[in-house]
C-alpha positions in Angstrom: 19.9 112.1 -39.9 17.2 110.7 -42.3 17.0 107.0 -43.2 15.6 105.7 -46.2 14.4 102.1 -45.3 14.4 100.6 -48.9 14.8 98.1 -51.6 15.9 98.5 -55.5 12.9 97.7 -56.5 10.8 99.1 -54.6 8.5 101.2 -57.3 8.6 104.0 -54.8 11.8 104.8 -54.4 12.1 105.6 -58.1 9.1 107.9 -57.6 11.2 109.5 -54.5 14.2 110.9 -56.3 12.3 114.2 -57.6 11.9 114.6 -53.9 14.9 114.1 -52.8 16.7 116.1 -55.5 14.3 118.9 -54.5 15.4 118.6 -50.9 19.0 118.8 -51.9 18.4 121.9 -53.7 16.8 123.5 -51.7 18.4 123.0 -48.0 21.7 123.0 -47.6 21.7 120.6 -44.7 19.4 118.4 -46.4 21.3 114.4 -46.1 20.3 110.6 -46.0 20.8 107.2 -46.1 19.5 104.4 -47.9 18.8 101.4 -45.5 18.0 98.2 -47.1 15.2 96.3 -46.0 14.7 93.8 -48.8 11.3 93.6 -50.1 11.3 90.2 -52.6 13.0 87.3 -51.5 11.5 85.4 -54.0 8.7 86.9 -56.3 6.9 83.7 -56.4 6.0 85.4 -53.4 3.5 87.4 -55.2 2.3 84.8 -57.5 -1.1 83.3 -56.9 -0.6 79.8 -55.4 -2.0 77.9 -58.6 0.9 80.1 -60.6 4.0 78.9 -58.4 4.8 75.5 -59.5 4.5 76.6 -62.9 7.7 79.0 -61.9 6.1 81.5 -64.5 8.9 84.2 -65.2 6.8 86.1 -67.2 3.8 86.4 -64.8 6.5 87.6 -62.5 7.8 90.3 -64.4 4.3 91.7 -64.8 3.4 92.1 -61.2 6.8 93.3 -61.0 5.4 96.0 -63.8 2.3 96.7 -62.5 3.5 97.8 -59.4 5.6 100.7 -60.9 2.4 101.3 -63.0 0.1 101.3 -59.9 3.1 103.5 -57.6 3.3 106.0 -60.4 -0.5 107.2 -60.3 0.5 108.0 -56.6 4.3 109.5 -57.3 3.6 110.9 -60.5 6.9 109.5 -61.8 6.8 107.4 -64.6 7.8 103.9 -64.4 8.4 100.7 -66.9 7.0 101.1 -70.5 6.8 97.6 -70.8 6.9 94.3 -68.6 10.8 94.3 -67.6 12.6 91.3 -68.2 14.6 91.3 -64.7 13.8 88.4 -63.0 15.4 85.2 -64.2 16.0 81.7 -63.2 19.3 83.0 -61.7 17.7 86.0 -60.2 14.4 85.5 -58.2 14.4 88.2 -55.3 15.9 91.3 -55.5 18.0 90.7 -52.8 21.2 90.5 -55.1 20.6 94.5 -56.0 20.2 95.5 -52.5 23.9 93.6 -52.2 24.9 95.6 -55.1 23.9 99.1 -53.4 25.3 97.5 -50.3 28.8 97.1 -52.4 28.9 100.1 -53.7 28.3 102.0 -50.6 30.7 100.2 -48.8 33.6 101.6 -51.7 32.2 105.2 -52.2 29.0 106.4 -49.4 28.5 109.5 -50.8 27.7 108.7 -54.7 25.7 105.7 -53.1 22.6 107.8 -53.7 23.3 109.0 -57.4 24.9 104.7 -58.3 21.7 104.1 -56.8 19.8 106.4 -59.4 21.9 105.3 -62.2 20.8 101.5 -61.9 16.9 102.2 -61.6 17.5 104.4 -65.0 19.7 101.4 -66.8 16.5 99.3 -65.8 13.7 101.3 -66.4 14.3 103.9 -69.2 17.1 101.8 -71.1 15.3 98.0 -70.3 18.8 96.7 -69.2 19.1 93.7 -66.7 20.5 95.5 -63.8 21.2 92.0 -62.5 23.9 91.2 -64.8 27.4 92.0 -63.8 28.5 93.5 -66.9 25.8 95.7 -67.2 27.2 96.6 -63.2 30.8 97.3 -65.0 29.6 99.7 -67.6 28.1 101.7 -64.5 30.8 101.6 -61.9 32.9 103.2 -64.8 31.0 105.9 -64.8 31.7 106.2 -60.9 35.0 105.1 -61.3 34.7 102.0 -59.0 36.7 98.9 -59.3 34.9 96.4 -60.7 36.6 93.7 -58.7 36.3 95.5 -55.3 32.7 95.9 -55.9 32.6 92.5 -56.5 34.3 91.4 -54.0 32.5 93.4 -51.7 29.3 92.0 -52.9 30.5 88.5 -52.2 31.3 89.7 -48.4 28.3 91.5 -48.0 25.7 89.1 -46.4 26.3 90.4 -42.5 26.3 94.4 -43.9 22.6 93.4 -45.7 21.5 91.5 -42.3 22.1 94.3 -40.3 20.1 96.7 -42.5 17.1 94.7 -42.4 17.1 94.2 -39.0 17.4 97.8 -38.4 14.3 98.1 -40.3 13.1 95.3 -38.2 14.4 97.1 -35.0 12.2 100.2 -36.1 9.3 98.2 -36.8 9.3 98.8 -40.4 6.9 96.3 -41.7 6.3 98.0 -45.3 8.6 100.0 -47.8 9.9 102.7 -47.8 9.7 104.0 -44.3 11.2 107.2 -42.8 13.6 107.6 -39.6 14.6 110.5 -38.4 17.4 109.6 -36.3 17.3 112.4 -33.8 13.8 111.9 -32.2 12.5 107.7 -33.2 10.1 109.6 -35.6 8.9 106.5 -38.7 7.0 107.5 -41.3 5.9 104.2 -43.5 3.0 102.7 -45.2 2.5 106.2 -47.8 -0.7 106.7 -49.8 -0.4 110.5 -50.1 3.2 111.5 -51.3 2.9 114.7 -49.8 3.0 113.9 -46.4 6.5 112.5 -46.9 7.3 116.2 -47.6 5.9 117.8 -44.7 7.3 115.0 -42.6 10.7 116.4 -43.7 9.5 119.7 -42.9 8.2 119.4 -39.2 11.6 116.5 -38.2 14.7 117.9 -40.0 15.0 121.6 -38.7 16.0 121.9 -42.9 18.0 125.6 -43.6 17.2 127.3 -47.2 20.0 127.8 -49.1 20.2 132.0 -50.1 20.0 131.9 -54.0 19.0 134.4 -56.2 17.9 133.1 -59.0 14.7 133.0 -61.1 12.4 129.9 -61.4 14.4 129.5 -65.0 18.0 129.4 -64.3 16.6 127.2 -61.4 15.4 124.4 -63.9 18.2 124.8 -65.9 21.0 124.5 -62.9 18.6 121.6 -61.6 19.0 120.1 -65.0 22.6 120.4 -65.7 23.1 119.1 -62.5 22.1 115.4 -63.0 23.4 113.4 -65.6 19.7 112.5 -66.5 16.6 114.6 -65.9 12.9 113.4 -67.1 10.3 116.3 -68.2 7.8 114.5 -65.5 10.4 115.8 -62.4 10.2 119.3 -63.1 6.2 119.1 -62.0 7.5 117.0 -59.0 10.3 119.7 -58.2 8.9 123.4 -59.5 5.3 122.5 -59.7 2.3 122.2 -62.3 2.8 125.8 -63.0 6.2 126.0 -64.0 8.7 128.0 -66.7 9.3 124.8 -68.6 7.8 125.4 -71.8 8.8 128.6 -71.6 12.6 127.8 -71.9 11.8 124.9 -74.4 10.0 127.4 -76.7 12.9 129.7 -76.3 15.2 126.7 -77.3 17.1 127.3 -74.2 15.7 123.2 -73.4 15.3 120.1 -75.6 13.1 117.1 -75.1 14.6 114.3 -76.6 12.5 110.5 -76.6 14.3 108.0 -75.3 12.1 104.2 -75.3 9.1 106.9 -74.9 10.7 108.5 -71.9 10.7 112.4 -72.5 14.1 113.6 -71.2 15.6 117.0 -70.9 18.5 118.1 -72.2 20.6 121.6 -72.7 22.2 120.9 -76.0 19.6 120.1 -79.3 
């Protein structure tokens, strides 16, 4: 088994999805879990300590911003287009959203991966406020979650979120994400060179290729009529610089559309 030690916003995590949908595709006995491990508990945190007693949301929201900036020159997946507006008075840490994973899970385990998806997208392609519980509702439709059991869950959920971190601190995960393979204590953690998560997935997992016969073309477009919501930057991640891509968009077989400057791919002009 493969754990994910995590955190909503932890910038790499949405640069790790391309990887993970690649995995998925490609092995059939590819699976993980998303650990929680918290990362902000308060992002004054990351505020100089001239800037704190000012309380200066804004300033926050920009760090927040320029790590997705800084993470993407290393994932290659493109983050915020401008400074987010998630943190609040009301919200300071993003504790709450690693409650709201932790909610989810607990109601429906094996969409916890794609709800997980779905939130970072809301945030970073559409600028909602993830924190905000109707924004929540409008997603858990989609998943066809009860609103009030997630809720409720989320109220109840403070010993399942202390027992993910320490699991994290257990494994000695001191910075996210970090990698457990469950059958042999193997931790991967503190990633500068994405591709190394890859072969660590490679060497630990004892993966299995699926037999498919298809061309690198129907594989984009199965891959992309798969997920509800594909970006033009993935299919690097996934088939490679070198890809059929443009190919298939010449041949109007795909359509970019430009969503808040986000190129996304669709089947249907």
């Amino acid at each position: 088994m493969l754990k994910i030690f995590t955190d909503v916003l932890d910038p790499f995590l949405w640069g790790l999805f391309p990887l993970l949908r690649k995995f998925e595709r490609k092995y059939k006995n590819f699976s993980y879990q998303f650990i929680m491990g918290g990362l902000i508990g308060n992002y004054e945190e990351f505020l100089p300590k001239n800037f704190r007693e000012k309380n200066s949301l804004e300033l926050g929201n920009k760090i927040l911003y320029d790590m997705y900036r800084a993470t993407a020159t290393i994932t290659k997946m493109p983050g915020f287009k401008a400074v987010p507006h998630l943190f609040t008075e009301d919200y300071k840490s993003s504790y709450p959203l690693d409650k709201y994973f932790l909610a989810f899970k607990e109601i429906d385990q094996e969409n916890s991966p794609a709800y997980m998806r779905k939130i970072l997208q809301e945030a970073i392609i559409f600028g909602k406020n993830i924190y905000d519980l109707d924004v929540e509702r409008e997603i858990l439709k989609s998943f066809h979650v009860d609103f009030d059991e997630f809720v409720f869950n989320y109220e109840n959920s403070h010993d399942i979120f202390l027992a993910d971190r320490m699991e994290a601190f257990d494994y000695r995960i001191k910075k996210l994400p970090g990698f457990l393979i469950t059958e042999n204590n193997r931790v991967l953690q503190n990633i500068m060179d994405f591709g190394r998560i890859e072969e660590f997935f490679l060497e630990n997992l004892g993966l299995e290729e699926r037999e498919e016969n298809l061309s690198e073309a129907e594989k984009i477009l199965d891959y992309i009529r798969t997920y509800d919501l594909v970006l033009k930057d993935e299919i690097k991640i996934v088939f490679g610089e070198e890809n059929k891509l443009e190919e298939l968009v010449n041949n109007k077989k795909v359509f970019v559309k430009e969503i808040n400057d986000f190129k996304i791919l669709d089947l249907e002009g």
